[in-house]
Backbone and ligand atoms as CSV (ligand in chain L), in Angstrom:
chain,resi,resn,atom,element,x,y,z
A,1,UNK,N,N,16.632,1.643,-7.841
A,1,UNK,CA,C,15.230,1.983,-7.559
A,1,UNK,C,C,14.740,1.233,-6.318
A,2,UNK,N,N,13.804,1.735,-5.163
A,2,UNK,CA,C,12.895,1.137,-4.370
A,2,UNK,C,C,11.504,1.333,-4.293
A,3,UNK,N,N,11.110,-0.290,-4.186
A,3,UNK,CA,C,10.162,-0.157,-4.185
A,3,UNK,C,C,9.081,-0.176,-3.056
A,4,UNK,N,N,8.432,0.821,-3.347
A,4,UNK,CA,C,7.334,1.448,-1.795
A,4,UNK,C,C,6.334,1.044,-1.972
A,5,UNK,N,N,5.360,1.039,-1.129
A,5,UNK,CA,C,4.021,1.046,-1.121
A,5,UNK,C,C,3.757,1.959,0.033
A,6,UNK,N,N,2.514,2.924,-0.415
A,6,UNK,CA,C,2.559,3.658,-0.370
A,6,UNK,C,C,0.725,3.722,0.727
A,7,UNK,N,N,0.271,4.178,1.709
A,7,UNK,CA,C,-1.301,4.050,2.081
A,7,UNK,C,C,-1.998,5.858,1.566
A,8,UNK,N,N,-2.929,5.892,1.323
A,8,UNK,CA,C,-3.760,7.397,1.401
A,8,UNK,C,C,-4.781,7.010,1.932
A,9,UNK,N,N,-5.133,8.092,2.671
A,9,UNK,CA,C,-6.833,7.823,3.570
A,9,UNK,C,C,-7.076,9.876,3.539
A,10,UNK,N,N,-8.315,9.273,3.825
A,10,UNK,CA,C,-8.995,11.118,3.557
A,10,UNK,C,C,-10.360,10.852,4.178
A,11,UNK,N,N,-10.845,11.737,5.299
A,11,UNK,CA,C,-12.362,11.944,5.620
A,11,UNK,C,C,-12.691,12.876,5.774
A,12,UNK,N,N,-12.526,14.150,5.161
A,12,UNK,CA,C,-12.997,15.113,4.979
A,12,UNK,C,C,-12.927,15.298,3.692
A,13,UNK,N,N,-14.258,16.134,3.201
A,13,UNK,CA,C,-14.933,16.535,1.842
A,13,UNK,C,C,-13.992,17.269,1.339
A,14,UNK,N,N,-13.877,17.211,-0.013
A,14,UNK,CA,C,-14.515,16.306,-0.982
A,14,UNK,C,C,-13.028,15.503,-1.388
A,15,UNK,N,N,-13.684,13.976,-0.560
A,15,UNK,CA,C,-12.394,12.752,-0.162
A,15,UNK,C,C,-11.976,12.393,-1.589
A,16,UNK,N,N,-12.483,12.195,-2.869
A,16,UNK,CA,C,-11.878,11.893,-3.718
A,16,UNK,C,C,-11.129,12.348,-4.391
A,17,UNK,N,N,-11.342,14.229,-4.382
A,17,UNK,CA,C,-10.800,15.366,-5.103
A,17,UNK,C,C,-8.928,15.332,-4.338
A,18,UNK,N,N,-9.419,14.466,-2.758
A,18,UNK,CA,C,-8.533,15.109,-1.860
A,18,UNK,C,C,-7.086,13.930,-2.716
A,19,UNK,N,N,-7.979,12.439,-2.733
A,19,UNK,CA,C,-7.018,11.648,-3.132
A,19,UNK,C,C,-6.191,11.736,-4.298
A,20,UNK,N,N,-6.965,12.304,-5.681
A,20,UNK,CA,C,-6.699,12.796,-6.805
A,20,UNK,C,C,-5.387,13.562,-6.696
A,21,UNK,N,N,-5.645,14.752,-5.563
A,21,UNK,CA,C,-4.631,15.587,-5.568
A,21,UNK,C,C,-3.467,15.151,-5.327
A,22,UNK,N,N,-3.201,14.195,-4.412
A,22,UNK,CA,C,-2.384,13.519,-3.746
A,22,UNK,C,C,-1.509,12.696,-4.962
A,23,UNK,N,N,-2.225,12.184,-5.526
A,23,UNK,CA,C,-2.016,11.151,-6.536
A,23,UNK,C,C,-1.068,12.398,-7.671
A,24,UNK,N,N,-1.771,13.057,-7.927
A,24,UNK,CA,C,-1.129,13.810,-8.825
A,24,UNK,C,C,-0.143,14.869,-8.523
A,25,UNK,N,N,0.120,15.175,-7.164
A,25,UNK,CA,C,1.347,15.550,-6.253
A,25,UNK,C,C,2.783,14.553,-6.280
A,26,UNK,N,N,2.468,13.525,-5.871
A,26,UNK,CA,C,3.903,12.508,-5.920
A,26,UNK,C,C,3.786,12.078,-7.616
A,27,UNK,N,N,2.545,11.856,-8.345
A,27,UNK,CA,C,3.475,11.956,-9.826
A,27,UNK,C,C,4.382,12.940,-10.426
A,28,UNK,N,N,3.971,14.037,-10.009
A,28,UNK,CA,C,5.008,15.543,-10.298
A,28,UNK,C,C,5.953,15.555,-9.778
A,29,UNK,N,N,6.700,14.700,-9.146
A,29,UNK,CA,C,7.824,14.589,-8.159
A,29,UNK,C,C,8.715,13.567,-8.838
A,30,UNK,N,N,9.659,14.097,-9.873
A,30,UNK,CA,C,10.277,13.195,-11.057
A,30,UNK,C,C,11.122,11.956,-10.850
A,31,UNK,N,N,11.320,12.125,-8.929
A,31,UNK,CA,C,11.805,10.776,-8.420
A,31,UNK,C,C,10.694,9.790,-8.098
A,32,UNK,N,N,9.733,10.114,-8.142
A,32,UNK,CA,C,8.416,8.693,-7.941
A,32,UNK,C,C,7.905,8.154,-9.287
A,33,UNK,N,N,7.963,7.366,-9.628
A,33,UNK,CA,C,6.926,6.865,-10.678
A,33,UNK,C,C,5.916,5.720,-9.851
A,34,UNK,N,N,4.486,6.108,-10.207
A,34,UNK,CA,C,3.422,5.321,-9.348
A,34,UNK,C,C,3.546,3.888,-10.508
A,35,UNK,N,N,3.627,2.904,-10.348
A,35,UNK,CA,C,3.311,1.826,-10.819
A,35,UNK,C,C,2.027,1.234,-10.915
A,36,UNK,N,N,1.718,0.630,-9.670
A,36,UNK,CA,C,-0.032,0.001,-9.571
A,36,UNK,C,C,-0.911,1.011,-8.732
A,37,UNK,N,N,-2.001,0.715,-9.057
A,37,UNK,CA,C,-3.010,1.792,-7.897
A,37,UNK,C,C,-4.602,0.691,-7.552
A,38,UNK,N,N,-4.777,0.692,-6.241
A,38,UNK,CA,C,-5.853,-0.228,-5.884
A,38,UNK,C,C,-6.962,0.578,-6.165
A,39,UNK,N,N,-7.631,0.026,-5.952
A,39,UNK,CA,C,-9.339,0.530,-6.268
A,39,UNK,C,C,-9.240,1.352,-4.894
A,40,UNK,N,N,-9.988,2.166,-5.080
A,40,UNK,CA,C,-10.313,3.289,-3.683
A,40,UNK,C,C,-11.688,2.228,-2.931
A,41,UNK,N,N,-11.474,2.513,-1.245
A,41,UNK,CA,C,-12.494,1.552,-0.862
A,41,UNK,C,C,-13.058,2.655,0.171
A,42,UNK,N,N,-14.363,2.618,0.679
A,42,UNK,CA,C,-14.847,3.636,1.837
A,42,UNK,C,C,-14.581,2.156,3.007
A,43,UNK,N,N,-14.076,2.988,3.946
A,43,UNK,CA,C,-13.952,2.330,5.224
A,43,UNK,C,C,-14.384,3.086,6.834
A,44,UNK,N,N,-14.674,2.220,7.227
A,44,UNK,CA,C,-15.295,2.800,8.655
A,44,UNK,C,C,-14.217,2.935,9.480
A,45,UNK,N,N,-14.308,4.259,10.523
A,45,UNK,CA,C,-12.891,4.947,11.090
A,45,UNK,C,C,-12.113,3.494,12.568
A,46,UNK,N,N,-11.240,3.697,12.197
A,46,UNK,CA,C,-10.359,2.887,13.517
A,46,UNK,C,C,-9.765,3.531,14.523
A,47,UNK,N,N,-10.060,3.847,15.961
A,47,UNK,CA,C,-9.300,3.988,16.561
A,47,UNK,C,C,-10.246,5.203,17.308
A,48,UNK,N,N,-9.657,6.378,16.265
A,48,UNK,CA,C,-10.867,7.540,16.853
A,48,UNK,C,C,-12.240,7.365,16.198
A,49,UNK,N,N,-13.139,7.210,16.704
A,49,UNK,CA,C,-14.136,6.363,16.229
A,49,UNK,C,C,-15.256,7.227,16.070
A,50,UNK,N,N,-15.589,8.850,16.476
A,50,UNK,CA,C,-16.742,9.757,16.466
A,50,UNK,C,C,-16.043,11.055,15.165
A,51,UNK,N,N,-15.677,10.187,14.116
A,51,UNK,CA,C,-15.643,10.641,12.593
A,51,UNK,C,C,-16.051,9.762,11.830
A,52,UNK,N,N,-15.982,11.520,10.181
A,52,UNK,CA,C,-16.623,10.499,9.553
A,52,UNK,C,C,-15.844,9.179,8.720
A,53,UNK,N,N,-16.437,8.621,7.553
A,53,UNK,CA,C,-16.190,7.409,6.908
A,53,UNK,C,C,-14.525,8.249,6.368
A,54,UNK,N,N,-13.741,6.929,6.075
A,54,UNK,CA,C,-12.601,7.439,5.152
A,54,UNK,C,C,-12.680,6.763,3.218
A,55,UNK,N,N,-12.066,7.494,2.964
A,55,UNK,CA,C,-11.647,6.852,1.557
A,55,UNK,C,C,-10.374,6.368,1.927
A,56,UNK,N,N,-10.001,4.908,1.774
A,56,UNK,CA,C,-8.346,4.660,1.459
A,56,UNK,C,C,-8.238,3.853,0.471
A,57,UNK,N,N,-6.759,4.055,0.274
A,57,UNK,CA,C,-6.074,3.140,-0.939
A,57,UNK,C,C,-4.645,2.580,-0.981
A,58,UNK,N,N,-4.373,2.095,-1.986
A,58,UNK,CA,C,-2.515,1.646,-1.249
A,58,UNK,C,C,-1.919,2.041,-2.999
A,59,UNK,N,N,-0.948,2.472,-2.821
A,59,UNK,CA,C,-0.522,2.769,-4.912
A,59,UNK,C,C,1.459,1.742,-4.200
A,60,UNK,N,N,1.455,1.433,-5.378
A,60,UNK,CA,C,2.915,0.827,-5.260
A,60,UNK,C,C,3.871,1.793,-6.710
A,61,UNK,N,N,4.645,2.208,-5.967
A,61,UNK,CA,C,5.830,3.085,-6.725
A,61,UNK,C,C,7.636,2.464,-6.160
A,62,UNK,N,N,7.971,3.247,-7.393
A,62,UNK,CA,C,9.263,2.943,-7.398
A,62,UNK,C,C,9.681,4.353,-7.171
A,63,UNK,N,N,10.951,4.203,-6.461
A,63,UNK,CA,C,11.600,5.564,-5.954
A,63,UNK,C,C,12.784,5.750,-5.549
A,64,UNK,N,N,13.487,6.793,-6.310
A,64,UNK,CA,C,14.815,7.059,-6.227
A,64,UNK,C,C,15.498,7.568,-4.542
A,65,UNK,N,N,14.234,7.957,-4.005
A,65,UNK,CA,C,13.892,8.368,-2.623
A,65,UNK,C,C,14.364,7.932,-1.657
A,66,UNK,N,N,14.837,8.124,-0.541
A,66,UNK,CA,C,15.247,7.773,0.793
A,66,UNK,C,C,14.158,7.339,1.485
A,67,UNK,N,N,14.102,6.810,2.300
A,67,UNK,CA,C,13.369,6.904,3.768
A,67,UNK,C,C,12.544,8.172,3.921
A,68,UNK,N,N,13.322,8.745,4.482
A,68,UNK,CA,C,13.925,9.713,5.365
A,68,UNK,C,C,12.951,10.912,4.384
A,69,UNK,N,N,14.017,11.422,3.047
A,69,UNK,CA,C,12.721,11.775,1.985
A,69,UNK,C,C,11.553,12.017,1.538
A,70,UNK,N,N,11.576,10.518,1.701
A,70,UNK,CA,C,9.838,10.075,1.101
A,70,UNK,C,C,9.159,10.297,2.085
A,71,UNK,N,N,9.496,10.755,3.577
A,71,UNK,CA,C,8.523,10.549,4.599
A,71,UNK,C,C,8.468,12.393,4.029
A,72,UNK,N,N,9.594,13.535,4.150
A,72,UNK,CA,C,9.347,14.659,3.665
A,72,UNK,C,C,8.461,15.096,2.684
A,73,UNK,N,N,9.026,14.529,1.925
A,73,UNK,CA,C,7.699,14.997,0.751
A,73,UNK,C,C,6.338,14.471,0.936
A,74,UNK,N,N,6.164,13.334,1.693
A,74,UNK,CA,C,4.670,12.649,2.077
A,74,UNK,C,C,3.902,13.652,3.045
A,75,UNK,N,N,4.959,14.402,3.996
A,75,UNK,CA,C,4.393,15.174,5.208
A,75,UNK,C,C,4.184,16.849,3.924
A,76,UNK,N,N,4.778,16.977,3.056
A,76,UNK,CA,C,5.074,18.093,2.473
A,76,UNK,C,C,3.758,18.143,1.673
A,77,UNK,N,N,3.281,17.028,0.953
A,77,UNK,CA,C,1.919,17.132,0.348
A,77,UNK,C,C,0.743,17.308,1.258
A,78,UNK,N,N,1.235,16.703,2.579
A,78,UNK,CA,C,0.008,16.616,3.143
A,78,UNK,C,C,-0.291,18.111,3.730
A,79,UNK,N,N,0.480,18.646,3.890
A,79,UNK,CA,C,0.445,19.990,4.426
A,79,UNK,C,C,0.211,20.725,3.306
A,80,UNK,N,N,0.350,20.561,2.041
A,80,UNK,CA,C,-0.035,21.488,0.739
A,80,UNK,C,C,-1.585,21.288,0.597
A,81,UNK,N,N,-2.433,20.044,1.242
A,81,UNK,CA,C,-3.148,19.517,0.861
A,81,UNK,C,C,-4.518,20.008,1.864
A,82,UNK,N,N,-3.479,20.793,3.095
A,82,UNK,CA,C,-4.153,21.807,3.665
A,82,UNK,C,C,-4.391,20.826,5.373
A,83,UNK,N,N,-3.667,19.731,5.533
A,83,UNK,CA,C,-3.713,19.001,6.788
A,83,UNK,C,C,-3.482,19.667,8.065
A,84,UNK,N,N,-4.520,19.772,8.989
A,84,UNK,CA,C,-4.024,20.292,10.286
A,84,UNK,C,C,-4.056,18.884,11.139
A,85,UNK,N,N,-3.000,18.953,12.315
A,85,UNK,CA,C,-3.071,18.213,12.815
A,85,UNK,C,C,-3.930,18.690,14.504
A,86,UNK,N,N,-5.037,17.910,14.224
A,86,UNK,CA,C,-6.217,19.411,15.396
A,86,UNK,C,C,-5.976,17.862,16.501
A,87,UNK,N,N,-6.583,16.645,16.095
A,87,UNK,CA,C,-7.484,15.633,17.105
A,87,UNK,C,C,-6.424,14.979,16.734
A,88,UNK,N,N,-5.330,14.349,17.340
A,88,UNK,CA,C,-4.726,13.281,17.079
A,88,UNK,C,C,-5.338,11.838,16.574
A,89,UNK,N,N,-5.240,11.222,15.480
A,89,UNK,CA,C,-5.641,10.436,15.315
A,89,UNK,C,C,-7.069,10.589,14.459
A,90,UNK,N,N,-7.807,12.241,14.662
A,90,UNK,CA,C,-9.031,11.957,13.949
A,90,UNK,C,C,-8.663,12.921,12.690
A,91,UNK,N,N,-9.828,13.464,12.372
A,91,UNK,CA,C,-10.397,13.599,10.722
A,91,UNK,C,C,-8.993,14.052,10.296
A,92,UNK,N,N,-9.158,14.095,8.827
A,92,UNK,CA,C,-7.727,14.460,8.261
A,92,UNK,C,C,-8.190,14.610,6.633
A,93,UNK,N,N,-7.623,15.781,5.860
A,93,UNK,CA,C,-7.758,15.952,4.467
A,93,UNK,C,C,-6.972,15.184,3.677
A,94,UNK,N,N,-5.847,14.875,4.483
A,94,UNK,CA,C,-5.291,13.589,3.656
A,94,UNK,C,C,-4.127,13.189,4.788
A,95,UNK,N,N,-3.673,11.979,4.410
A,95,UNK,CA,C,-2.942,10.738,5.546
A,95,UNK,C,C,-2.402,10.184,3.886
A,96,UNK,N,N,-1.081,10.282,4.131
A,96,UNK,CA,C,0.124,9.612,3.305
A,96,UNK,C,C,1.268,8.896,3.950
A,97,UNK,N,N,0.655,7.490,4.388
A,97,UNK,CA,C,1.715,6.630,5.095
A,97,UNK,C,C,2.545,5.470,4.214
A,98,UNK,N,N,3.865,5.724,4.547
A,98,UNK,CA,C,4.973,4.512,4.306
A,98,UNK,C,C,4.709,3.157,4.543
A,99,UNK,N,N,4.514,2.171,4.051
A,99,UNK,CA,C,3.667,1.019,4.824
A,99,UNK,C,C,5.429,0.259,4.413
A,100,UNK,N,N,5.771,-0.174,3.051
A,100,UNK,CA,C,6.981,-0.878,2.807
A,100,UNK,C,C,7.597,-0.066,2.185
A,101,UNK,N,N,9.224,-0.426,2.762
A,101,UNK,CA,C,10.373,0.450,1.541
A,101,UNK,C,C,10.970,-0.781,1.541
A,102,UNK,N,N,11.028,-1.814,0.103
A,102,UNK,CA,C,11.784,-2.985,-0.086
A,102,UNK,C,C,11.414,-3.509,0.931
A,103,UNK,N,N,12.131,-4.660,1.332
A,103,UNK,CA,C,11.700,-5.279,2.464
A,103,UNK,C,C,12.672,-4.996,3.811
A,104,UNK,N,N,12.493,-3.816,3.799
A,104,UNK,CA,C,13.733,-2.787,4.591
A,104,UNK,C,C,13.161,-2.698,6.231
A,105,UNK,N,N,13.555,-2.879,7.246
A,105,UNK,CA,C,12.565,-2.676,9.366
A,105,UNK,C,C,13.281,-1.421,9.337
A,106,UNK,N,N,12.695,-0.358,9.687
A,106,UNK,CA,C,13.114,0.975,9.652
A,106,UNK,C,C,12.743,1.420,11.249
A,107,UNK,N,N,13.490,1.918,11.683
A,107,UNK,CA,C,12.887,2.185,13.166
A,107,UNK,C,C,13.977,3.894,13.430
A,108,UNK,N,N,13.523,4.924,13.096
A,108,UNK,CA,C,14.304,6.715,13.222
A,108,UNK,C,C,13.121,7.093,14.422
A,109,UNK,N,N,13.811,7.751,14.915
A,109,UNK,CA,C,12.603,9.260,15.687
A,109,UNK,C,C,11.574,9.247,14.558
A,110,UNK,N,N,11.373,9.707,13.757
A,110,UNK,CA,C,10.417,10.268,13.012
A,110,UNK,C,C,9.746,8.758,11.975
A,111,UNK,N,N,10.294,7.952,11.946
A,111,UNK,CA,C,9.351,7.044,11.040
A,111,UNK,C,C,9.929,5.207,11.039
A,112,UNK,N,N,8.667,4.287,11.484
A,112,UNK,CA,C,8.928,3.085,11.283
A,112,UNK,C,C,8.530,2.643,10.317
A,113,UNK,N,N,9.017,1.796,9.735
A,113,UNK,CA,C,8.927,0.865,8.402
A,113,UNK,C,C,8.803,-0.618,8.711
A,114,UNK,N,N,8.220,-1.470,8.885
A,114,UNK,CA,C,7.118,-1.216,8.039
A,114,UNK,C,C,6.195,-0.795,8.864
A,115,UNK,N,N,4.886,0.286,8.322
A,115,UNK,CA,C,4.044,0.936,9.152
A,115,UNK,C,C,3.099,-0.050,10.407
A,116,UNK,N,N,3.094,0.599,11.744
A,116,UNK,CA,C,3.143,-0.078,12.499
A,116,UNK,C,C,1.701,-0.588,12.544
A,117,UNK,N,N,1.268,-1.459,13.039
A,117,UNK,CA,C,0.287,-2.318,13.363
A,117,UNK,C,C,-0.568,-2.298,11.969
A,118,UNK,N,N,0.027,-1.630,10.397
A,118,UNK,CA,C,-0.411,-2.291,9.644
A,118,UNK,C,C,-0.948,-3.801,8.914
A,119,UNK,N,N,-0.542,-4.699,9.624
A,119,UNK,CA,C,-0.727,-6.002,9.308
A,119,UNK,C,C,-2.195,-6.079,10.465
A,120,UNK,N,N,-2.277,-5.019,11.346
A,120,UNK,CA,C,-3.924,-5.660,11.735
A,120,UNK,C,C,-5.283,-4.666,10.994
A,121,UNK,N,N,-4.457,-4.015,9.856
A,121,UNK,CA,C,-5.918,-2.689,9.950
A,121,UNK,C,C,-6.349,-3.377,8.386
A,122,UNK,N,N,-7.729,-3.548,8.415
A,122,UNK,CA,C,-8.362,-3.870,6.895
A,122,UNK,C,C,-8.543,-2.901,6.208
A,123,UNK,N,N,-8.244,-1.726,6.487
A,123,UNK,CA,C,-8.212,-0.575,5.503
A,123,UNK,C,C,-6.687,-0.333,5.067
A,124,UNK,N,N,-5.857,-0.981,5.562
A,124,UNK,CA,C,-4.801,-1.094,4.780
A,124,UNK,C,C,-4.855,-2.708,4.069
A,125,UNK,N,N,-5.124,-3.407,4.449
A,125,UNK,CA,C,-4.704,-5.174,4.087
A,125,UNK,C,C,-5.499,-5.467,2.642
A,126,UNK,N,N,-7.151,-4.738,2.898
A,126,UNK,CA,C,-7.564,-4.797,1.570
A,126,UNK,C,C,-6.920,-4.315,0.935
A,127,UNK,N,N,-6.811,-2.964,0.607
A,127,UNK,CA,C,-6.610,-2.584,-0.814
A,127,UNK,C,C,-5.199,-2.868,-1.303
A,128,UNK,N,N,-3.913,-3.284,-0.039
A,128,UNK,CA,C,-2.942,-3.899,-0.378
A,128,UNK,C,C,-2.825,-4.927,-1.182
A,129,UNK,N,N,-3.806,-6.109,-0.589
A,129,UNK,CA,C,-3.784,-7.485,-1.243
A,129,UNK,C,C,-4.311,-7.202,-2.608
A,130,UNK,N,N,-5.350,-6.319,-2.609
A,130,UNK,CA,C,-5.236,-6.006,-4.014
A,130,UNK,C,C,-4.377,-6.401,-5.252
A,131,UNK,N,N,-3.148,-5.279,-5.069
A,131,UNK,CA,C,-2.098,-5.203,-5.809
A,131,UNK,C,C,-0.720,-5.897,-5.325
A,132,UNK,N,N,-1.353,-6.588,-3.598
A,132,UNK,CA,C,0.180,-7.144,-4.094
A,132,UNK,C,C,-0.005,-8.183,-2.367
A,133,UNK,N,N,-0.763,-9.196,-2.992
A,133,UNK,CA,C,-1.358,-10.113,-2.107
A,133,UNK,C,C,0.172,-10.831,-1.660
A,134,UNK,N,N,0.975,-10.848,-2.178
A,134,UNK,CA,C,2.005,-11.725,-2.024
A,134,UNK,C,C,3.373,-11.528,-1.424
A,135,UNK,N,N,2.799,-9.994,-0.895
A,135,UNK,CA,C,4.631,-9.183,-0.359
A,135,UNK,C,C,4.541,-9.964,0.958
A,136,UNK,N,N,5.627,-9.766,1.574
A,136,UNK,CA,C,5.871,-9.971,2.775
A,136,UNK,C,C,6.399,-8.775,3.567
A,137,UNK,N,N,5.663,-8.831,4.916
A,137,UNK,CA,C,5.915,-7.735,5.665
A,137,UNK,C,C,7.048,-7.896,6.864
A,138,UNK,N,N,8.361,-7.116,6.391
A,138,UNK,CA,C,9.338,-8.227,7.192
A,138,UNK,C,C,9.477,-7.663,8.698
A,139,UNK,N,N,8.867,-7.108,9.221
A,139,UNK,CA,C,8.314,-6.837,10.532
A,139,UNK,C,C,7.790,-7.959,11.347
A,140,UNK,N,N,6.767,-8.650,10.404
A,140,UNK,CA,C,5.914,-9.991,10.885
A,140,UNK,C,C,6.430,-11.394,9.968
A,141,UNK,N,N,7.124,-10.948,9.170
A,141,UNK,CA,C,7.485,-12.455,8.053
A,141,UNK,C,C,6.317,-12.973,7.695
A,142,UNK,N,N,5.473,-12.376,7.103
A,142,UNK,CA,C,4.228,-13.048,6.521
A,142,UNK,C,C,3.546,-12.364,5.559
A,143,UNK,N,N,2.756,-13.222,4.799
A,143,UNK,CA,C,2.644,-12.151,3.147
A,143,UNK,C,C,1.070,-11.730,3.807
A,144,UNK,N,N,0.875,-10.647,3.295
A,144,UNK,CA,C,-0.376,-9.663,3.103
A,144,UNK,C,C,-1.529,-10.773,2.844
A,145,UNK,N,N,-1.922,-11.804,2.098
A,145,UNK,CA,C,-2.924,-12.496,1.772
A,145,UNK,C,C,-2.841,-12.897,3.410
A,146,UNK,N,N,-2.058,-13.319,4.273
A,146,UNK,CA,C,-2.191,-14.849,5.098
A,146,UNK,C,C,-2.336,-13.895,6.234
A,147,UNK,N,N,-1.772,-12.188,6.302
A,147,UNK,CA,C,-2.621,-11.762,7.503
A,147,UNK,C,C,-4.239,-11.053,7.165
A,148,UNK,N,N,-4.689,-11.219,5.902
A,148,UNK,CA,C,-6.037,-10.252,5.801
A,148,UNK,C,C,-6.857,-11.360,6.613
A,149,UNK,N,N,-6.322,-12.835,5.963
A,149,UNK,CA,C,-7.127,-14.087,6.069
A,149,UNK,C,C,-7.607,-14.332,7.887
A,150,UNK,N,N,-6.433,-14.088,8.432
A,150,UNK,CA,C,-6.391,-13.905,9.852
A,150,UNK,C,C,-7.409,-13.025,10.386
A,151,UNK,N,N,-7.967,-11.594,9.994
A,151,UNK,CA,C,-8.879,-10.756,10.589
A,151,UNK,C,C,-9.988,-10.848,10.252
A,152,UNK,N,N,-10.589,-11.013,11.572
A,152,UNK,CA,C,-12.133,-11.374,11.803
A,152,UNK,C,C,-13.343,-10.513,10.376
A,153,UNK,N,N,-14.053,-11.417,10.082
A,153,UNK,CA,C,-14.978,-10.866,8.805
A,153,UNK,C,C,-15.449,-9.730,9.344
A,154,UNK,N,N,-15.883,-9.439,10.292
A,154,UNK,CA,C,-16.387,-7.954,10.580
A,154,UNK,C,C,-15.652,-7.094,10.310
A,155,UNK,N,N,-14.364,-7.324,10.516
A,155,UNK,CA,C,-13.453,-5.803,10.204
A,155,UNK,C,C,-13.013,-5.862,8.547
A,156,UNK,N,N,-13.061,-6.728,8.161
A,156,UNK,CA,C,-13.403,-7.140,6.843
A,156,UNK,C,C,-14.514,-6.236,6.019
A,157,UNK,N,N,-15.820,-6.770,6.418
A,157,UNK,CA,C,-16.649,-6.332,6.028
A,157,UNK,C,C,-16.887,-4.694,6.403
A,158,UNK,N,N,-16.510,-3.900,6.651
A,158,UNK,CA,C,-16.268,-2.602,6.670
A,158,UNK,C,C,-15.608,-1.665,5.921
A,159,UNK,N,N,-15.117,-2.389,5.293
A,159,UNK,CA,C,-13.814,-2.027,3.984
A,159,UNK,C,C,-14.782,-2.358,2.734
A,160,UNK,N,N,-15.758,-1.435,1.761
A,160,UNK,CA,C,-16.094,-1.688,1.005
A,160,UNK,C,C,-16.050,-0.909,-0.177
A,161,UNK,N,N,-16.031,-1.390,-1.055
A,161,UNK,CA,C,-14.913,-0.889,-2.631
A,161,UNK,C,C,-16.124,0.469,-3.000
A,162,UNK,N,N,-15.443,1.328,-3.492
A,162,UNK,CA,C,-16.151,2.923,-3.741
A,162,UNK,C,C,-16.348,3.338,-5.141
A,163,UNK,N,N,-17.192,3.447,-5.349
A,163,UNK,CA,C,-17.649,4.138,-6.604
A,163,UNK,C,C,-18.377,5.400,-6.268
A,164,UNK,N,N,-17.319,6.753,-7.613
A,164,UNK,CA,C,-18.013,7.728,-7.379
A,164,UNK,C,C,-19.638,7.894,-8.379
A,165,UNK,N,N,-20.360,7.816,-7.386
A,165,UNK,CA,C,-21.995,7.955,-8.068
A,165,UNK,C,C,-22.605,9.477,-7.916
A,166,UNK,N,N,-21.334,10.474,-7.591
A,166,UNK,CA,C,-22.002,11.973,-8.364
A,166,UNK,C,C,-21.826,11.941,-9.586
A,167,UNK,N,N,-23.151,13.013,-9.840
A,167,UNK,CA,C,-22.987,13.591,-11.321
A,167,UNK,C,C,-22.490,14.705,-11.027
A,168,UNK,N,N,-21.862,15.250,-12.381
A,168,UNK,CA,C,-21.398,16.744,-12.709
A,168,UNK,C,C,-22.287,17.471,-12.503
L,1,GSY,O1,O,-3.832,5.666,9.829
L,1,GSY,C1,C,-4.426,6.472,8.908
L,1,GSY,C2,C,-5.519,7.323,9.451
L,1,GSY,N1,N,-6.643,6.565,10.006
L,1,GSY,C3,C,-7.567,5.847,9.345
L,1,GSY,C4,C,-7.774,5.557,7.977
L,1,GSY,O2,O,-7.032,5.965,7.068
L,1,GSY,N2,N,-8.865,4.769,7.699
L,1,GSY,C5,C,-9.694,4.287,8.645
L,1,GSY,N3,N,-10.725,3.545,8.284
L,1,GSY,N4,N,-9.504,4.561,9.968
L,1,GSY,C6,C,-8.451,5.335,10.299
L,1,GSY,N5,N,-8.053,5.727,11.515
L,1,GSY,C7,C,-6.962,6.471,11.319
L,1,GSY,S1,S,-6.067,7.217,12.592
């Protein structure tokens, strides 16, 4: 078995239905079993910056899965899930990134391991440390608690934990 961790992000409506789906896509997939799942957090966008808010989260699974695989079926949901790729970098119905496979440096055409400049984004570091404050990212040799600690409270404070407050 390996073990992954796994990122989802979604900013287009309706972001929780989108994550749900997702979630319940790689459980139907009899080589993943999801293990832990972080709290869903709303975070403010990085990079392309004139969208809207995202939902992300990090789930840790075990998987009979390849690399190589897991990046297929990750691109395979996301496209079931109705993903166009329009704005590079902006809005998206769902984003299913590889962050760790074991403590494996993966570098193919198509996918690095561990996901790249993850150790600077707080929409991944929170909801990681979450569930697993203590991995090490062997890209940087340093555990998830000791780089969140490193990024400035503002980007911090943008990452804040989500509760759904619709009613039926
Ligand atoms: O890398 C994933 C897509 N993405 C995100 C995201 O998931 N969350 C936030 N807050 N900003 C983002 N920018 C990009 S690109």
């Amino acid at each position: 078995m390996n073990k992954v961790y796994l990122a989802l992000g979604t900013n287009i409506e309706p972001r929780d239905v989108h994550l749900s789906e997702a979630l319940n896509l790689l459980e139907a997939n009899e080589a993943i079993v999801i293990e832990k799942r972080s709290s869903i957090y709303e975070t403010a966008p990085v990079g392309y910056l004139d969208q809207a808010e995202f939902l992300n989260m990090v789930i840790k699974v075990q998987t009979l899965l390849d690399p190589l695989a897991l990046l297929d079926l990750c691109q395979e949901i996301e496209n079931k899930l109705g993903r166009k790729r329009e704005i590079r970098f902006g809005p998206r119905t769902i984003d299913l990134d590889i962050l760790l496979y074991n403590q494996e440096n993966i570098k193919e055409d198509r996918l690095m391991i561990p996901h790249p400049r993850m150790n600077e984004r707080a929409f991944v570091l929170v909801p990681l440390a979450e569930i697993a404050a203590d991995e090490v990212m062997p890209n940087v040799d340093r555990t998830v608690k000791d780089c969140l600690t490193e990024l400035p409270a503002e980007a911090i404070e943008t990452v804040i934990k989500w509760t759904n407050n619709h009613t039926a």
